[in-house]
N, C-alpha and C positions, 0 to 999 in steps of 0.2 A: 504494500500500500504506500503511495508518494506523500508527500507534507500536503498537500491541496486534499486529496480523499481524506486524508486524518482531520485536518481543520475543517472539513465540512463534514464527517462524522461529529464533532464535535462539539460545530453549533445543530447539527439536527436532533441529536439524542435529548435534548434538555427541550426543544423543541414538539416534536413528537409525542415525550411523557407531558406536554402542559396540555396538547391536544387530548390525550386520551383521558379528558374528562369529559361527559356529558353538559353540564354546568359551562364549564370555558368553550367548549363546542356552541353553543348556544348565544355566550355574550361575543364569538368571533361571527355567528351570523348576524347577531345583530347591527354589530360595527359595520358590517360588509354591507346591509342592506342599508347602513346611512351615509349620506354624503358628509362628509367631515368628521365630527366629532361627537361625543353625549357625556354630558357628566354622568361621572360613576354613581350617583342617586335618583337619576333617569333606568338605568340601565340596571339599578336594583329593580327599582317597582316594577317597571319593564316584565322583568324577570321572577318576583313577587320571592327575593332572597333577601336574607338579612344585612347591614351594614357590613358586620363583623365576614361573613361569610364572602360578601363581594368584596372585600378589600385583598381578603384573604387568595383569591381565585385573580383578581387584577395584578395582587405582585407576580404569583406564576407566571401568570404570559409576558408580564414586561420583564421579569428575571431570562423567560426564553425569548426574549428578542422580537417578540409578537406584536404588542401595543405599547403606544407612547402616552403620557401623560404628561398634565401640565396643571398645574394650580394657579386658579385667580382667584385670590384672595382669599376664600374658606371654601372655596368650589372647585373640585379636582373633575380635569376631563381625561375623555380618553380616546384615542384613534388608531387605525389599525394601521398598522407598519404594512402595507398590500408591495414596498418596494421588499421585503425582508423574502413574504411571501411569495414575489414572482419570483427572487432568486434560488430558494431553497426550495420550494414548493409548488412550482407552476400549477396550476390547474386547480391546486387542491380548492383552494374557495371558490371557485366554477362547480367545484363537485358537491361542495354542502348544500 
């Protein structure tokens, strides 16, 4: 295996395990079917899960390189990295 296959095993593995949750499966379609951005207490109720629980499932995907955040003022958003996913993942959000 060359250093390019390794460093892309490497950001896919941490990847991959954020996907194989039902929950984060769910707030990535969500993301995908909005234009820009939702705060993360949109995207609870949305989703009808608790504060703790969505905070919880948002660091996973931004820990794998999935979605970005950004806080204004006491309001955290969030958007999908879709450049992360066409390079690592083509197609996949075409497939959810």
């Amino acid at each position: 295996m060359n250093i390019k296959q390794q460093n892309k095993k490497q950001v896919l593995v941490p990847m991959l395990k954020a996907l194989a949750d039902e929950t984060r499966l769910d707030i990535v379609r969500t993301l995908r079917d909005t234009p820009g951005e939702l705060s993360c207490g949109d995207i609870g109720e949305r989703m009808s899960i608790a504060k703790s629980t969505a905070s919880y499932h948002f660091r996973t995907l931004r820990e794998a390189g999935l979605i970005s955040t950004r806080k204004d003022i006491r309001t955290k958003y969030v958007s999908l990295r879709r450049d992360v996913f066409d390079e690592y993942l083509p197609g996949f959000l075409d497939s959810l």
